[in-house]
DRENDO-1510 file (C-alpha; in Angstrom, 1 decimal, always signed):
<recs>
REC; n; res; u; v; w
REC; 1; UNK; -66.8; +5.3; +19.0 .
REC; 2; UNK; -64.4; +4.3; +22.1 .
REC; 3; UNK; -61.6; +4.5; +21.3 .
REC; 4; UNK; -57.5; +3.7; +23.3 .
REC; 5; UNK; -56.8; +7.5; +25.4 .
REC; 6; UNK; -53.0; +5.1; +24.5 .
REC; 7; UNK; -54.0; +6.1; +21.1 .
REC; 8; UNK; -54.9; +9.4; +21.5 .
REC; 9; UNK; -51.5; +10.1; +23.4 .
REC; 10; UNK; -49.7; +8.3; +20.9 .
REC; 11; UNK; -50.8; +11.0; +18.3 .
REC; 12; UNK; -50.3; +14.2; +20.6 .
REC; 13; UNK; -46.7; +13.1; +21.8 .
REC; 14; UNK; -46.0; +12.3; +18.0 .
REC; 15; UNK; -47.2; +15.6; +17.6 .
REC; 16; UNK; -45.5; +17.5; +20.2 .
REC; 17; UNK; -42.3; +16.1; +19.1 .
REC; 18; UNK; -42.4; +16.0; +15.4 .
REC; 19; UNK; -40.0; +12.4; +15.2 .
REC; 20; UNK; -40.8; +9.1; +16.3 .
REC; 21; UNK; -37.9; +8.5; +18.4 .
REC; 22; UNK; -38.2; +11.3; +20.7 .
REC; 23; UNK; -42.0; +10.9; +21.1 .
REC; 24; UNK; -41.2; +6.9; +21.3 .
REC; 25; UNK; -38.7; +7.6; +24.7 .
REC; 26; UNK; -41.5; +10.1; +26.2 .
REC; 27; UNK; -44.0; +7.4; +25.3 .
REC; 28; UNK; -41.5; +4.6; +27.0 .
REC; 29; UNK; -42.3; +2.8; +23.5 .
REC; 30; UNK; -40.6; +1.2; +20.8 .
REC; 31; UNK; -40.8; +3.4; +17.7 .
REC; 32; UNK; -42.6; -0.3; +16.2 .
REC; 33; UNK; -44.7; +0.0; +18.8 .
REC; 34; UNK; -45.6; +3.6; +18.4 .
REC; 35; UNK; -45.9; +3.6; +14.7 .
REC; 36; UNK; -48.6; +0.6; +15.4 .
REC; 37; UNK; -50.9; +2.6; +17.7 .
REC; 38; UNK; -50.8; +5.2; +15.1 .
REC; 39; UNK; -51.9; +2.8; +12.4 .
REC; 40; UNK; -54.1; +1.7; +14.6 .
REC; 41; UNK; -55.6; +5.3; +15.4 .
REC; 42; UNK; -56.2; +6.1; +11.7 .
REC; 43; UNK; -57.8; +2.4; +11.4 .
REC; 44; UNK; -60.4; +3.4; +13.8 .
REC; 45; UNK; -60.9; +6.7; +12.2 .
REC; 46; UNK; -61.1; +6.0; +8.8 .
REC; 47; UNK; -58.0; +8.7; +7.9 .
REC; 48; UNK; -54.2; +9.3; +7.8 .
REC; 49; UNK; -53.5; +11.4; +10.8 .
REC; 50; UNK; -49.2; +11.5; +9.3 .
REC; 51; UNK; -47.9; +12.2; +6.1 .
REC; 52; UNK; -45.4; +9.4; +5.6 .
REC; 53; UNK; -44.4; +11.0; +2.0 .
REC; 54; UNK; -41.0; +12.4; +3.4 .
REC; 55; UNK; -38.9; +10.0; +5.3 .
REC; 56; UNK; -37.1; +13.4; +6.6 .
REC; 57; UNK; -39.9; +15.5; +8.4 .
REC; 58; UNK; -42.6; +14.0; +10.3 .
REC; 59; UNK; -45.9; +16.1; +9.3 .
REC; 60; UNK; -49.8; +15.4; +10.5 .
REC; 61; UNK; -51.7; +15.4; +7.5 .
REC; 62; UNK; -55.2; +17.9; +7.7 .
REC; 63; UNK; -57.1; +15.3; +9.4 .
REC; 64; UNK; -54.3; +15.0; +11.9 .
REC; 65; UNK; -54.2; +18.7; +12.5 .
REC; 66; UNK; -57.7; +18.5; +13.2 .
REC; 67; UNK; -58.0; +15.4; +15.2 .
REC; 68; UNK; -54.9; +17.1; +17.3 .
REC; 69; UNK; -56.8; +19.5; +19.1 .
REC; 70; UNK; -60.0; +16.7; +20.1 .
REC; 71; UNK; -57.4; +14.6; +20.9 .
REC; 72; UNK; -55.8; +17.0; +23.7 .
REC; 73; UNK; -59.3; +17.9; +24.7 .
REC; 74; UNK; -60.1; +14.2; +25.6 .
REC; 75; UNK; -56.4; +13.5; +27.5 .
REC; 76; UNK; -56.8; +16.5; +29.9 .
REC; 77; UNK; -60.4; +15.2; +30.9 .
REC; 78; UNK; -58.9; +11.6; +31.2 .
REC; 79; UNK; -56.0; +13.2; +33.1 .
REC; 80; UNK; -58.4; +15.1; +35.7 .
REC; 81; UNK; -60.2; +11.8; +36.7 .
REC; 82; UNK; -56.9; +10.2; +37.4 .
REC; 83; UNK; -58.1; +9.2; +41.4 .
REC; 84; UNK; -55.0; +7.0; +42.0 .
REC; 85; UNK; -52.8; +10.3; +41.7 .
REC; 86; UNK; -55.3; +12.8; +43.5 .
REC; 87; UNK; -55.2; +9.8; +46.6 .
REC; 88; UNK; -51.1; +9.5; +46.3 .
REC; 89; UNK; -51.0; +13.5; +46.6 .
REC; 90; UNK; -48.5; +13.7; +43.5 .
REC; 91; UNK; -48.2; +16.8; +41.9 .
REC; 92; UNK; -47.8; +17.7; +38.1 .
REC; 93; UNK; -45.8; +20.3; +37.3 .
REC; 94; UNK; -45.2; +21.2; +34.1 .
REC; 95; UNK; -41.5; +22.3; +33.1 .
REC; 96; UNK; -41.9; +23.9; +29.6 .
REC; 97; UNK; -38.5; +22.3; +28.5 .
REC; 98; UNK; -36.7; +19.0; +29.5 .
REC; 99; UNK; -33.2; +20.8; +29.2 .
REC; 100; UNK; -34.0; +23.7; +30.9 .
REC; 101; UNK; -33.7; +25.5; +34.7 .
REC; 102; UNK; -37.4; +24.6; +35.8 .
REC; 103; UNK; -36.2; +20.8; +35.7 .
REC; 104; UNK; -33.5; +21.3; +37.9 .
REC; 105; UNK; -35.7; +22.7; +40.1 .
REC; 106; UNK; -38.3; +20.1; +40.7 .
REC; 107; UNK; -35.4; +18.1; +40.9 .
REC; 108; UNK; -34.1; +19.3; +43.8 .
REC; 109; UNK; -37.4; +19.3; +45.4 .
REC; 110; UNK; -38.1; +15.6; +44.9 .
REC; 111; UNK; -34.7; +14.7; +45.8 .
REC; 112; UNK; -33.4; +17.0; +48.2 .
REC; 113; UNK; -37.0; +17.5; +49.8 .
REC; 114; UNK; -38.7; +14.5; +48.7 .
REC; 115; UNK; -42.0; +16.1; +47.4 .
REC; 116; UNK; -44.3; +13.9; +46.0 .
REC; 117; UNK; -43.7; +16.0; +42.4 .
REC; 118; UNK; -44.0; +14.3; +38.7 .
REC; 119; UNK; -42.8; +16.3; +35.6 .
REC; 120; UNK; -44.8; +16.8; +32.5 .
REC; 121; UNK; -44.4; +18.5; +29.1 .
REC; 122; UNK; -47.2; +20.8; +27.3 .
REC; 123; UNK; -47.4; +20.5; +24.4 .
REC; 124; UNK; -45.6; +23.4; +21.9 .
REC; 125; UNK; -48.6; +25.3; +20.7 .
REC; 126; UNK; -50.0; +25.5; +24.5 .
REC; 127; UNK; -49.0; +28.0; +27.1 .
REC; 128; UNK; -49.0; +27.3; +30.8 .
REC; 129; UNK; -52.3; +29.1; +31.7 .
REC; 130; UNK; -54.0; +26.5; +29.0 .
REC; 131; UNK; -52.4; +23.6; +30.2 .
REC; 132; UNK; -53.7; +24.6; +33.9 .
REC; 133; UNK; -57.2; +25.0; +32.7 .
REC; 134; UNK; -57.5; +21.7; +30.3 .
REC; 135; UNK; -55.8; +20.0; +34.2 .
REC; 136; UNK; -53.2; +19.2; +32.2 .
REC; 137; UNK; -50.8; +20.5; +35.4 .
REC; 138; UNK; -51.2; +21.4; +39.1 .
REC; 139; UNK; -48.4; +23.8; +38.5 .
REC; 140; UNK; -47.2; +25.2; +35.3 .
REC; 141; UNK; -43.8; +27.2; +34.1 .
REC; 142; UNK; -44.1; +29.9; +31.6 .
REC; 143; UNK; -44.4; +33.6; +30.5 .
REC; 144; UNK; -46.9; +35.2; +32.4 .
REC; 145; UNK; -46.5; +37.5; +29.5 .
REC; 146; UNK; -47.6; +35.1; +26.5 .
REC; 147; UNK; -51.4; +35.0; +29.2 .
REC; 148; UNK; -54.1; +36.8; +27.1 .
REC; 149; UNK; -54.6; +40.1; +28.6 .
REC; 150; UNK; -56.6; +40.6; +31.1 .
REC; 151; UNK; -55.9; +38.6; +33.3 .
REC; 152; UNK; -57.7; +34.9; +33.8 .
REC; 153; UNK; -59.8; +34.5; +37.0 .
REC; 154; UNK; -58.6; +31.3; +38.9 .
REC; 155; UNK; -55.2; +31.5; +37.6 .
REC; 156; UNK; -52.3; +32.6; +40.1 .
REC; 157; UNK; -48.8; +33.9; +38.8 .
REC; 158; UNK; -45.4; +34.5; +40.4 .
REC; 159; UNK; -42.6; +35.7; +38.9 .
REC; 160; UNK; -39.4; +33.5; +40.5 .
REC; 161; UNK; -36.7; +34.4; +37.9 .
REC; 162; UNK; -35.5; +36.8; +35.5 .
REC; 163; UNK; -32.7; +34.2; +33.2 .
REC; 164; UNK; -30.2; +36.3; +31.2 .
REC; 165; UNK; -29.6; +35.1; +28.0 .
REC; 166; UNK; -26.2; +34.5; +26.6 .
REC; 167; UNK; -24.7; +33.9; +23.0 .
REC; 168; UNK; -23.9; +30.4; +22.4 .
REC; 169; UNK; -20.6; +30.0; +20.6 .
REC; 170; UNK; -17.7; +27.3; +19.8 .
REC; 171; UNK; -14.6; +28.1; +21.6 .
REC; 172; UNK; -13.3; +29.1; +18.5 .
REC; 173; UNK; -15.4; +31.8; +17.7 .
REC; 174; UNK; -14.4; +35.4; +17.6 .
REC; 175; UNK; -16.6; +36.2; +20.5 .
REC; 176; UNK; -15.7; +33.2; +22.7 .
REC; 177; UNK; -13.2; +35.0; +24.5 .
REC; 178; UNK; -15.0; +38.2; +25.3 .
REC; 179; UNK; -16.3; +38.5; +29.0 .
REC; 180; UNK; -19.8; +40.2; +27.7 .
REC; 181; UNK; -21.0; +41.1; +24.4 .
REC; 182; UNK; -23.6; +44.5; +24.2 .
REC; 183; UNK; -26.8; +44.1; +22.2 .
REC; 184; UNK; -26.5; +46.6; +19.8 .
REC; 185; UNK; -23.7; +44.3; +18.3 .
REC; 186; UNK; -25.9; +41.9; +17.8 .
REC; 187; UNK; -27.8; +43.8; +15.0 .
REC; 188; UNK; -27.8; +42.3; +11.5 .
REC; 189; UNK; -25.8; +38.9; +12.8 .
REC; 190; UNK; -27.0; +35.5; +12.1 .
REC; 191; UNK; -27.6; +33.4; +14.8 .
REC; 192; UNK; -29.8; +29.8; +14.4 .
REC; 193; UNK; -32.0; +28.7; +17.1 .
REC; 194; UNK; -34.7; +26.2; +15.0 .
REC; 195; UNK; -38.5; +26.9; +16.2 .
REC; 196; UNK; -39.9; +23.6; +14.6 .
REC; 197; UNK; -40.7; +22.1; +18.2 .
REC; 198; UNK; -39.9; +25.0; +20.8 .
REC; 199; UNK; -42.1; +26.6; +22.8 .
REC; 200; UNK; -44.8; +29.1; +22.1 .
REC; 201; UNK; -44.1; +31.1; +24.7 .
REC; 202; UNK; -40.5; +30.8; +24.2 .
REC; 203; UNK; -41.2; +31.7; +19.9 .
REC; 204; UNK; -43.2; +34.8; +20.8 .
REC; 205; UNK; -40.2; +36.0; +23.3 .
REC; 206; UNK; -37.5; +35.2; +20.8 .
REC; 207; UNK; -39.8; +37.0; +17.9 .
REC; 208; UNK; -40.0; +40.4; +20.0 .
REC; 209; UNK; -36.4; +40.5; +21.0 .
REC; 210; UNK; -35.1; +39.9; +17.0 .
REC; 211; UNK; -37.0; +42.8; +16.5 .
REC; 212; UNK; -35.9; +45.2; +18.9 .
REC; 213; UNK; -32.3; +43.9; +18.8 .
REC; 214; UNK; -32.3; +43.7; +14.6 .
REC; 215; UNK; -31.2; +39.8; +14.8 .
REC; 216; UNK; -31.1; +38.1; +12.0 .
REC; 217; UNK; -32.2; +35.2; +13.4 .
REC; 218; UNK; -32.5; +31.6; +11.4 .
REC; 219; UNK; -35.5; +29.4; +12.7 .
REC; 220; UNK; -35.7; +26.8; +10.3 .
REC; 221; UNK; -35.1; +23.6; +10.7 .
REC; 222; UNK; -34.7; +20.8; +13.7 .
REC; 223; UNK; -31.7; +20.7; +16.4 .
REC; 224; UNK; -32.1; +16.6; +16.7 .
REC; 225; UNK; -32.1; +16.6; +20.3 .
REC; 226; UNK; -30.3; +18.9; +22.9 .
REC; 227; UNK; -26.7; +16.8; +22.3 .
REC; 228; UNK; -27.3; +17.1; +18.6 .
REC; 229; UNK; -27.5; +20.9; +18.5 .
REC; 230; UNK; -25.0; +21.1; +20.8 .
REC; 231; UNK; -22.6; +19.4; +18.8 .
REC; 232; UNK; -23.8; +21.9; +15.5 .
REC; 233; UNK; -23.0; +24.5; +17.1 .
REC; 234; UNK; -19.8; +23.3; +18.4 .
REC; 235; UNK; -18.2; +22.5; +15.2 .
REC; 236; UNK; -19.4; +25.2; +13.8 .
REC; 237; UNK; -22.3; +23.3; +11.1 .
REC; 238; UNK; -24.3; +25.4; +12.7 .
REC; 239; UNK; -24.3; +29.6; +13.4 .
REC; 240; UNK; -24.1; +30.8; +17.4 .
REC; 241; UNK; -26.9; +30.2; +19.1 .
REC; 242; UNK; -28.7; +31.8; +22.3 .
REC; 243; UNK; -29.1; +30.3; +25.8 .
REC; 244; UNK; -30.2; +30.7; +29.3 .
REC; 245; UNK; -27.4; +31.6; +31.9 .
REC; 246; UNK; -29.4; +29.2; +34.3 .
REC; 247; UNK; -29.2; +26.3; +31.8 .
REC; 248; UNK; -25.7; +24.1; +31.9 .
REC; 249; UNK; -23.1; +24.5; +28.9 .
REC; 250; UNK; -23.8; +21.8; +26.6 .
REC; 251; UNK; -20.8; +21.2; +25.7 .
REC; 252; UNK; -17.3; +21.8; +27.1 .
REC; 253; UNK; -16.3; +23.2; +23.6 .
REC; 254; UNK; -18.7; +25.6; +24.2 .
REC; 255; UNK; -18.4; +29.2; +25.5 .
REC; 256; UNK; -21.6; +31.4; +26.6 .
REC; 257; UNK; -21.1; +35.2; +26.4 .
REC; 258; UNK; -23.5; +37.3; +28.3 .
REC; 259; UNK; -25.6; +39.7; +26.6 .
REC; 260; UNK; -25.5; +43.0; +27.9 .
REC; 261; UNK; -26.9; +47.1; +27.3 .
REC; 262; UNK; -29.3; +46.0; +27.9 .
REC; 263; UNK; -29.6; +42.2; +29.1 .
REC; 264; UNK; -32.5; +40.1; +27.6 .
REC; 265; UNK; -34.0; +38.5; +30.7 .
REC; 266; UNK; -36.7; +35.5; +30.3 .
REC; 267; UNK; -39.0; +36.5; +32.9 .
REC; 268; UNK; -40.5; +32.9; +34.6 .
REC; 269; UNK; -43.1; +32.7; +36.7 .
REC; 270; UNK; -44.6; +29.4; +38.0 .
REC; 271; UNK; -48.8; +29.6; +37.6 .
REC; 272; UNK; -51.5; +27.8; +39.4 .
REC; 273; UNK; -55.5; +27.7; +39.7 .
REC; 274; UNK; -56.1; +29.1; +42.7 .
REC; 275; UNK; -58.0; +26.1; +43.9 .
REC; 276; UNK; -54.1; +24.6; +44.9 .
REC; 277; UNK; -54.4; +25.3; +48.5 .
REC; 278; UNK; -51.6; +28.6; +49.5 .
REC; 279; UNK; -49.8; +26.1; +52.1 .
REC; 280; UNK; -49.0; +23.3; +49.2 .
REC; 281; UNK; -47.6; +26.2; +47.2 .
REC; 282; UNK; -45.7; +27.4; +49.8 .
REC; 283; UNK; -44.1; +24.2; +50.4 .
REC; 284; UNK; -43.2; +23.6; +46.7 .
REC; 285; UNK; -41.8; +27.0; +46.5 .
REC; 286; UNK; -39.5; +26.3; +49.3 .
REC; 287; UNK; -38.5; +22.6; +48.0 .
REC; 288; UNK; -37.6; +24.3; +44.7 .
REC; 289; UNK; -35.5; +27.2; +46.3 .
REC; 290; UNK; -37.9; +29.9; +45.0 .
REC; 291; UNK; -39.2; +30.4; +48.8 .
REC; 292; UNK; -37.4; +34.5; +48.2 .
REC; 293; UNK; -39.4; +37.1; +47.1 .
REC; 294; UNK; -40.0; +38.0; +43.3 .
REC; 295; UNK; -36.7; +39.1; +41.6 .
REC; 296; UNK; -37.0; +42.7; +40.4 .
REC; 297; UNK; -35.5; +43.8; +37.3 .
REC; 298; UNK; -33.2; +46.3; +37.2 .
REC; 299; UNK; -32.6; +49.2; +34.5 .
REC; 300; UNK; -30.3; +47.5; +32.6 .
REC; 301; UNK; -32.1; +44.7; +31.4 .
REC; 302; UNK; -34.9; +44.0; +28.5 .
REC; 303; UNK; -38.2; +42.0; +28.6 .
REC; 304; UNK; -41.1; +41.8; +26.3 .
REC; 305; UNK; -43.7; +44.2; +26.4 .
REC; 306; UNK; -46.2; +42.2; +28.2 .
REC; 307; UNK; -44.4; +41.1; +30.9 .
REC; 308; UNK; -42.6; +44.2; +31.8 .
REC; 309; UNK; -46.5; +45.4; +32.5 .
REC; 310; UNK; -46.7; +42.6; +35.3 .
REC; 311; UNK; -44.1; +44.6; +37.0 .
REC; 312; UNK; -44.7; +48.2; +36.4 .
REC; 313; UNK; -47.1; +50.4; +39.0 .
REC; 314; UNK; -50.4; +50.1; +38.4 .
</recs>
């Protein structure tokens, strides 16, 4: 069988993002031109790989769940032989989230620094040690936390931020105009933050802290895009929402109230195999601004399980 890696992509971007629009902008295709590649795919083999039943929700069907994971497979082999990039000396970093503080960072080192840095996006279901063995990335964000225990040999981890959360509200809301809002009251209130396309690391952190903090948290559903959720949660369609300090406001409507007694901290640490020579890490490090030592937390804040273990003696 030999079959378009186009193809293939067309089916794990599809995949990744659950809506041919978004997956047709990642894709730099028309969402004609997608949906043809993905007819084209299932011509070749033999099966629907998307149930086109309901216009609303974009869903593989079982042979598209089980072509997904072949499918990644054969792209992160295809990736690894990509010569033109090795002889360039670009870098693929993987950023976990277009909208969040890991792109503002390779921003600034490409712009300010001018490193020869190209951002990708993992897929949800794949964590950033994964996507550094399948050579999906050079360099990867992510939990060092959501890494199977023990540790992977040939994987390196440093931990460059601990991001605060902070309740997303409209400025209308009760809490809007409260300089910090403590944990505790944030037991048995409903807050929406949908889980349909988000991270798995991000899931399993956002699963932990619902349970320790007694959030009644609503998952369901899609946000449409960062501007759509935004605008949700502005008017109030939607309930408050959480965020990352280190992210920008949204919306100008908006208000984010820091969560504090404790503060839930995302811990991020960039990962690398520990073939990356020390000195290019080094220098991507300092063109990010993340040259400092690790941040350490202090008593007052709250992390999973798992990754307060990185940081604890011994």
């Amino acid at each position: 069988m030999d079959i378009d890696t186009g193809l293939l992509r067309a089916l794990v971007v599809l995949a990744d993002e659950l809506h041919f629009g978004r997956a047709a902008t990642r894709l730099g295709l028309t969402q004609q031109a997608l949906s043809k590649r993905i007819r084209r795919l299932e011509t070749e083999l033999g099966v629907l790989l998307v149930d086109r039943n309901d216009r609303r929700r974009i869903r593989l069907t079982a042979a598209g769940q089980r072509a997904l994971p072949t499918a990644r497979e054969v792209l992160a082999a295809v990736d690894r032989l990509d010569l033109t990039r090795e002889r360039a000396g670009r870098l693929r970093v993987d950023v976990m989230g277009g909208d969040l503080v890991t792109t503002t960072w390779v921003r600034h080192a490409t712009r300010t620094h001018g490193l020869p840095l190209d951002i990708v996006h993992r897929p949800v279901e794949t964590t950033a040690e994964h996507l550094l063995r399948l050579g999906g990335a050079d360099l990867a964000f992510g939990r060092a936390g959501a890494v199977p225990s023990p540790w992977p040999t040939g994987i390196r981890r440093r931990l460059v931020l601990l991001e605060p959360l902070a309740v997303l509200v409209p400025e209308h809301h009760r809490w809007a105009q409260l300089d910090e809002l403590p944990l505790l009251q944030l037991s048995g209130q409903h807050l929406w933050f949908p889980m349909a396309a988000a991270p798995l690391e991000w899931r399993g952190y956002a699963a932990e802290l619902c349970v320790v903090a007694g959030i009644d948290l609503d998952t369901t559903g899609s946000t449409f895009g960062f501007q759509q959720w935004a605008e949700d949660v502005t008017t109030g369609a939607s309930a408050p929402s959480l965020i990352g300090e280190a992210m920008r406001t949204p919306d100008p409507r908006m208000r984010t109230v820091p969560v504090v007694d404790p503060t839930p901290v995302f811990p991020w640490s960039l990962l690398w195999r520990d073939d990356l020579p020390a000195d290019t890490v080094t220098r991507v490090l300092t063109g990010m601004g993340l040259a400092t030592s690790a941040p350490r937390p202090d008593p007052g804040v709250w992390m999973p399980t798992a990754d307060r273990a990185f940081l604890d003696p011994g």
